[in-house]
C-alpha positions as CSV (number, residue, x, y, z in Angstrom):
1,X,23.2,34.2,-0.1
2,X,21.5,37.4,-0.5
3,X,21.2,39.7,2.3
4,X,17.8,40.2,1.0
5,X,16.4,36.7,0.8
6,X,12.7,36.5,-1.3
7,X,9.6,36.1,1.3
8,X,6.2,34.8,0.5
9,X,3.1,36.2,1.6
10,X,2.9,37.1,5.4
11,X,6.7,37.6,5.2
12,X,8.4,34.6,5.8
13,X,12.3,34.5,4.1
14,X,12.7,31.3,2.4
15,X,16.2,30.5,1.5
16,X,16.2,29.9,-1.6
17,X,20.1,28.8,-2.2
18,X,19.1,25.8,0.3
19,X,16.3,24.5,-1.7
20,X,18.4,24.9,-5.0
21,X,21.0,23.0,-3.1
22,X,18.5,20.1,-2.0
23,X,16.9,19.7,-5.3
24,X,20.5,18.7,-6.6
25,X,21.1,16.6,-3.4
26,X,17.5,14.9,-4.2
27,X,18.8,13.9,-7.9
28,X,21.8,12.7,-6.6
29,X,20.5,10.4,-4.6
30,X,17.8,9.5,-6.8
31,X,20.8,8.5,-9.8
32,X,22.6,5.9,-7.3
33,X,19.7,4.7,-6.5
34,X,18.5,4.2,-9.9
35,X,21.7,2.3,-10.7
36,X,20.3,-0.6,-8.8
37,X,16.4,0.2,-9.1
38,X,14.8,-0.5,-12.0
39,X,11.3,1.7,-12.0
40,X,9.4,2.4,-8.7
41,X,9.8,6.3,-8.9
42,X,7.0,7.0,-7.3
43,X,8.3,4.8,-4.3
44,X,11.4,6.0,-4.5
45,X,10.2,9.6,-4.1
46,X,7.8,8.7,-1.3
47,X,10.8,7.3,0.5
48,X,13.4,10.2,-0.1
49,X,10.1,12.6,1.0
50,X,10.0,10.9,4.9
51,X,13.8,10.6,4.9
52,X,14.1,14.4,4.0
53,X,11.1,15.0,6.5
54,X,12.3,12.9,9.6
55,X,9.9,10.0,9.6
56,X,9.6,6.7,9.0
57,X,8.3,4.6,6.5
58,X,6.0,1.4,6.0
59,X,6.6,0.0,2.5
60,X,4.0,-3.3,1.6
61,X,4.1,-5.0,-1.2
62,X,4.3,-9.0,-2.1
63,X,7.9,-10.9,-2.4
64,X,10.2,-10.0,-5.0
65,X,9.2,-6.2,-5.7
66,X,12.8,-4.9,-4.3
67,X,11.1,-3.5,-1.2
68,X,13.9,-4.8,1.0
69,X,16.9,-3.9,-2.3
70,X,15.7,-0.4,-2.2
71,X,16.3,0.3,1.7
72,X,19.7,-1.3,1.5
73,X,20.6,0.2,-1.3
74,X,19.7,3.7,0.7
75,X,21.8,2.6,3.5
76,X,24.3,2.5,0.8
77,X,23.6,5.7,-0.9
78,X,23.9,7.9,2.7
79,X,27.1,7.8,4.9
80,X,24.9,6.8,7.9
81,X,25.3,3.9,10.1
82,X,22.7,1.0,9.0
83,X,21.3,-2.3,10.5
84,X,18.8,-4.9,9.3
85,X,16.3,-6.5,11.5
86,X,15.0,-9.5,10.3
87,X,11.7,-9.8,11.9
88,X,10.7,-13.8,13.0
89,X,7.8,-15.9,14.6
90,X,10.8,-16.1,17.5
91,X,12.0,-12.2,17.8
92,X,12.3,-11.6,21.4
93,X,11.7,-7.1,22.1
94,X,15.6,-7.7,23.5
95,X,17.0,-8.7,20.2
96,X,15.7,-5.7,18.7
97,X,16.3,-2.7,21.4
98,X,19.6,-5.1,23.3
99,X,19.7,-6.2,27.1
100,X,21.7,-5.7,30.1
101,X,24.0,-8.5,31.0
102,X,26.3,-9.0,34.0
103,X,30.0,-8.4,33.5
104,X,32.9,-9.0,36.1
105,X,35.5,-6.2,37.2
106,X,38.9,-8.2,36.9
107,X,39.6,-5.8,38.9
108,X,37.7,-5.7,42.1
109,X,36.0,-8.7,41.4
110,X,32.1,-7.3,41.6
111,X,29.2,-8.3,39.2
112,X,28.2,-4.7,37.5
113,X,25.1,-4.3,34.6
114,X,26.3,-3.6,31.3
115,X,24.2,-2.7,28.5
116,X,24.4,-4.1,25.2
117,X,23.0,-2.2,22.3
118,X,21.0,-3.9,20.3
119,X,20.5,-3.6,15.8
120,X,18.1,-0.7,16.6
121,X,21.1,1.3,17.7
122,X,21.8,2.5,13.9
123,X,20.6,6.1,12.1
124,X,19.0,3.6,9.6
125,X,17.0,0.7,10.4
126,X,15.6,-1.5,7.7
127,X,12.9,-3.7,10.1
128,X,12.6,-6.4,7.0
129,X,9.0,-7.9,7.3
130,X,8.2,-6.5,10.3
131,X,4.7,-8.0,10.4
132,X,6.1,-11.8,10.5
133,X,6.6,-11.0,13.9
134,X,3.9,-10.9,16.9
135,X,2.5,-7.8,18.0
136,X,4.6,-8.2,21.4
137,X,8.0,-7.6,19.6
138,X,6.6,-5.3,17.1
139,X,5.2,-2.7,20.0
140,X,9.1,-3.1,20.7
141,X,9.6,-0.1,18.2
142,X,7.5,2.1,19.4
143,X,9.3,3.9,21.4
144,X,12.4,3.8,19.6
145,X,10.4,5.4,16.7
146,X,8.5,8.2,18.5
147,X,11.3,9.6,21.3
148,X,14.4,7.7,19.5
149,X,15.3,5.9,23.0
150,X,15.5,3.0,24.3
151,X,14.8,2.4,28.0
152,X,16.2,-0.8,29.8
153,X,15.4,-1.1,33.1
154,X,15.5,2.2,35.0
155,X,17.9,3.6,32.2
156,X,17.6,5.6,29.3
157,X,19.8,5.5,25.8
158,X,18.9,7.8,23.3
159,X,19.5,6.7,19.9
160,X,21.7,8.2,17.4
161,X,20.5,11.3,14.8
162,X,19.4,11.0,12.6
163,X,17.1,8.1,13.1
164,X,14.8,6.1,10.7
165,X,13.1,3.2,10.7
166,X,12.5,1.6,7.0
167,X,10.2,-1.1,8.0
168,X,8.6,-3.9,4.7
169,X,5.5,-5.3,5.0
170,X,4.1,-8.7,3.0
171,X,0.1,-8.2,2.6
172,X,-1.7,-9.5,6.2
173,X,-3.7,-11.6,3.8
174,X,-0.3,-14.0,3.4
175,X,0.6,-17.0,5.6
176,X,2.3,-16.3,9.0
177,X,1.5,-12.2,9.1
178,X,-0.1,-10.7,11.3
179,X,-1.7,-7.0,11.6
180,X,0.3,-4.5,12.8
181,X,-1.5,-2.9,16.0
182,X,-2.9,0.3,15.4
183,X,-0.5,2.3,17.5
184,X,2.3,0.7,15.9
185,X,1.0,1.6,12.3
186,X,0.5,5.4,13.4
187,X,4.3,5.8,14.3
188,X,4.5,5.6,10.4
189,X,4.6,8.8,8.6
190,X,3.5,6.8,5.5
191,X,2.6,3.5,4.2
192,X,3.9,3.0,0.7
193,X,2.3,0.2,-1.5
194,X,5.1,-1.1,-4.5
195,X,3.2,-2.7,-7.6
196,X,4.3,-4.8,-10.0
197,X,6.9,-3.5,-12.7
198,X,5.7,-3.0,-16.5
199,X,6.5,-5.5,-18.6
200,X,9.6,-3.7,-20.2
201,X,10.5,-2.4,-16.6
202,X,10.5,-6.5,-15.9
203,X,12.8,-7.3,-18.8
204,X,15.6,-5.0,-17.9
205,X,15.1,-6.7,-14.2
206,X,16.1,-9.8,-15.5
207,X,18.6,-8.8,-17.8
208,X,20.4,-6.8,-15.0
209,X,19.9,-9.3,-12.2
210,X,21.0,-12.3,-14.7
211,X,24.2,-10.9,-15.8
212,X,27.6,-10.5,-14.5
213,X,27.7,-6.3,-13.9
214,X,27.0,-5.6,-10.2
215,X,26.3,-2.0,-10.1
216,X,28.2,0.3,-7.6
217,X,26.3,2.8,-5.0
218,X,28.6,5.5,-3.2
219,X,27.5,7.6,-0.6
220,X,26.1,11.4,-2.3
221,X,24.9,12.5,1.4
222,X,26.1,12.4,5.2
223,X,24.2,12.7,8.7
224,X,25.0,16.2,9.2
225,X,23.7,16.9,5.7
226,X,20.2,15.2,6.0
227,X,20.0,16.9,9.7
228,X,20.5,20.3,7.6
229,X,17.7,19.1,5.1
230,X,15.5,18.1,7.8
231,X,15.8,21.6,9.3
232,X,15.2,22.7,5.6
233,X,12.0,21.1,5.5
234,X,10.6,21.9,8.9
235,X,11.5,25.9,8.1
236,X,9.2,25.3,5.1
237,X,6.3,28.1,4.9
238,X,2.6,27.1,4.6
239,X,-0.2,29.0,4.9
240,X,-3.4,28.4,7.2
241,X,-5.3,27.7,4.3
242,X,-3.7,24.8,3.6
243,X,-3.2,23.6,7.2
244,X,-6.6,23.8,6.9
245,X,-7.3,21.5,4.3
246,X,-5.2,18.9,5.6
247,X,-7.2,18.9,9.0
248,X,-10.2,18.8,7.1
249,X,-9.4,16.4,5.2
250,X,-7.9,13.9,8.4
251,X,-11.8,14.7,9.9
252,X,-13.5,13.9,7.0
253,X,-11.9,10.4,7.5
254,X,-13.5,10.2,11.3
255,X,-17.3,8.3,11.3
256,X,-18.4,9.9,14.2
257,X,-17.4,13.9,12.5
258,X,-20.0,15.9,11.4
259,X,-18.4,17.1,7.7
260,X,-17.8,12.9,7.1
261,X,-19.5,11.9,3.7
262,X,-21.7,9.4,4.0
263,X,-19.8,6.4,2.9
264,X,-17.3,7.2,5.5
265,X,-19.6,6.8,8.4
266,X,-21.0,3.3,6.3
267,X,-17.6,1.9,6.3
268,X,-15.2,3.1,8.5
269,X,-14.5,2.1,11.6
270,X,-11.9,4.8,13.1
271,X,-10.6,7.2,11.3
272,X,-7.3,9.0,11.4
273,X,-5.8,10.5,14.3
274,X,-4.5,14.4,14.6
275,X,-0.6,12.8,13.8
276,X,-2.1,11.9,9.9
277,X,-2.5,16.1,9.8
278,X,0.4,16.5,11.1
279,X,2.7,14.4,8.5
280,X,0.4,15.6,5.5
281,X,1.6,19.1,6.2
282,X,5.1,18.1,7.0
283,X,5.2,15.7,4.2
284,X,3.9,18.8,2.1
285,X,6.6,20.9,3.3
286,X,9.1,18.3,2.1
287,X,7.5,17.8,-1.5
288,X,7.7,21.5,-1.8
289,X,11.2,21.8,-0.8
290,X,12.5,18.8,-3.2
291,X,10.7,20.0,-5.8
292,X,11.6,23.7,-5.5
293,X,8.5,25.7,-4.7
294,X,9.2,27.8,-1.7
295,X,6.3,27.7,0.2
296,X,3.7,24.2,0.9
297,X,0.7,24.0,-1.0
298,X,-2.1,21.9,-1.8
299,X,-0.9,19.7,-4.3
300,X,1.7,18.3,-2.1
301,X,-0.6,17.5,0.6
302,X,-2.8,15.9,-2.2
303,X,0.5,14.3,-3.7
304,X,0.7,12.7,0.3
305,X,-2.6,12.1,1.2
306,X,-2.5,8.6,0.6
307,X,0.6,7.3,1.8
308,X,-0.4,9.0,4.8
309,X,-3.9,8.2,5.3
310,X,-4.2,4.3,3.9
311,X,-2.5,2.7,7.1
312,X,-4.8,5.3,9.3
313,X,-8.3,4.5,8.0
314,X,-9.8,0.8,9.9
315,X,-12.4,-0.4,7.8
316,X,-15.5,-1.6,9.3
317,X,-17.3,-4.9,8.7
318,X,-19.5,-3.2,6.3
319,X,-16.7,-2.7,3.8
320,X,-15.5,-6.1,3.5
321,X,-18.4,-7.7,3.6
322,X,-19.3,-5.5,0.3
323,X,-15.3,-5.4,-0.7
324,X,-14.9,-1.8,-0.5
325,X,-10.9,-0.8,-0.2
326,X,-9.5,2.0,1.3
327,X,-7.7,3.0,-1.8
328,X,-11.5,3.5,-3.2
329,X,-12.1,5.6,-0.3
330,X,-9.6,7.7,-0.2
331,X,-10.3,8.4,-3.9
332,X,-13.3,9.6,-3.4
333,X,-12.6,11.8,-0.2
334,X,-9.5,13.2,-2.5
335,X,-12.4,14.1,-4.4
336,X,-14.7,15.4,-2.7
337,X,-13.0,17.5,0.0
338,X,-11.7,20.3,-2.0
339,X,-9.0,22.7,-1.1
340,X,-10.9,25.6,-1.6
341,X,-13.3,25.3,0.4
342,X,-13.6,27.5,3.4
């Protein structure tokens, strides 16, 4: 490294050699992937993005869009421990975080507590249709996915590092979902929607998945490696200006703010909370580091805005009655609130 590193303006050093080296870390992983992946690049850029940036990540889509292939196959792609939750009517919290249980000493003969980890005890936790479960076992993640720990009792475990939950979602609108509680859905850096493949992206999905070739993922990244990157990303530069911009974009998304358009306040019920400006910066910081600019700017929180904003914004009665989505929303705030403005 030079003993002179470059520095943007306001003289920050940005390490240059560590963004070269994460670019080719981020095509790495982004080739074993694609062995098994057939199209979905934005998704799979939107997941690498909160994986390099320490988050966690809310993919929805309807069955058979590889939501649940594509986190397993990351499991596969990182030398990281991995579980899969499969989220039921019948969870219980305890078969996600564990439970204490009573074990006898052979040796003295005395009944001790013992604790016994449960799936969520993994760096990477692939919660597979998290919202087929009720809202009593889903608020079971939330503090494993804010202060990765679990508390039993009167005691503490923290979990391992890195930790990420990779949660799928079926649309609430399907048979036996239900709607994640708002607290729950915060503790999601982003929400990811997966469409349907093109018709020659299709083709090649059934060819591949009809045949007898079962392609092979190895492991292109370890723990201490995304740790590094996530360390990477954080050290990121970004200017006020656009720290700026991403809190006034999160308030224009608020009803009851004064700089709200209009259709806001008609159809929004809440809008965002001060975490949404949080991960559009951090998320920013990552897009800028993976794609090799050195310092965050506006594009990437524009590049985020979505993912981070469309589980964030509660439509009002208003908006369904007249069928006005959030996507259409956020369009228009995307818009309207321009970067420049001061």
């Amino acid at each position: 490294m030079s003993s002179n590193p470059p520095q943007i303006p306001g003289g920050i050093p940005v390490n240059v050699e560590a963004i070269e080296r994460l670019t080719a870390r981020r095509r790495n992983l982004v080739d074993q992937l694609g062995r098994v992946i057939i199209g979905q690049h934005e998704v799979i850029e939107n997941v690498l993005l909160t994986l390099f940036a320490g988050g966690h990540t809310l993919v929805t889509g309807v069955p058979g869009l590889a939501k649940t292939l594509l986190i397993r196959s990351l499991g596969r792609a990182v030398d990281l421990g991995f579980s899969r939750i499969q989220f039921t009517p019948d969870l219980m919290p305890s078969d996600i975080t564990g439970t204490e249980v009573l074990e006898e000493d052979h040796e003295t003969g005395r009944r001790k507590a013992v604790f016994l980890p449960g799936p969520v005890f993994a760096n990477l936790v692939l919660a597979d249709e998290i919202n087929r479960t009720p809202p009593k076992t889903q608020a079971a993640m939330l503090e494993t996915m804010q202060e990765r720990q679990v508390t039993v009792g009167t005691k503490t475990y923290p979990l391992p590092r890195p930790f990420h939950v990779f949660a799928t979602q079926n649309p609430i609108e399907q048979e036996g979902t239900y709607v994640l509680p708002e607290a729950q859905a915060d503790r999601f850096m982003f929400c990811i929607n997966t469409g349907y493949p093109t018709h020659e992206e299709e083709e090649r999905v059934v060819r591949t998945t009809t045949g007898n070739d079962a392609p092979e993922i190895v492991p292109v990244l370890t723990g201490a490696e995304i740790l590094e990157i996530q360390k990477l990303v954080r050290a990121m530069p970004v200017s006020d200006d656009v720290i700026r911009y991403a809190v006034r974009l999160v308030a224009a998304t608020r009803p009851e703010d004064p700089t709200a358009p209009a259709y806001i306040r008609e159809f929004v019920r809440w809008g965002a909370s001060p975490r949404a400006s949080q991960y559009l910066v951090l998320g920013a910081k990552a897009r800028a580091a993976t794609t090799g600019k050195l310092c965050a700017d506006p594009e990437g929180i524009r590049f985020v805005a979505k993912q981070v904003l469309r589980h964030r914004v509660l439509l009002n009665f208003n908006a369904r009655a007249q069928k006005v989505g959030v996507e259409t929303l956020l369009d228009r705030l995307l818009a309207d609130v321009s970067p420049d403005a001061r």
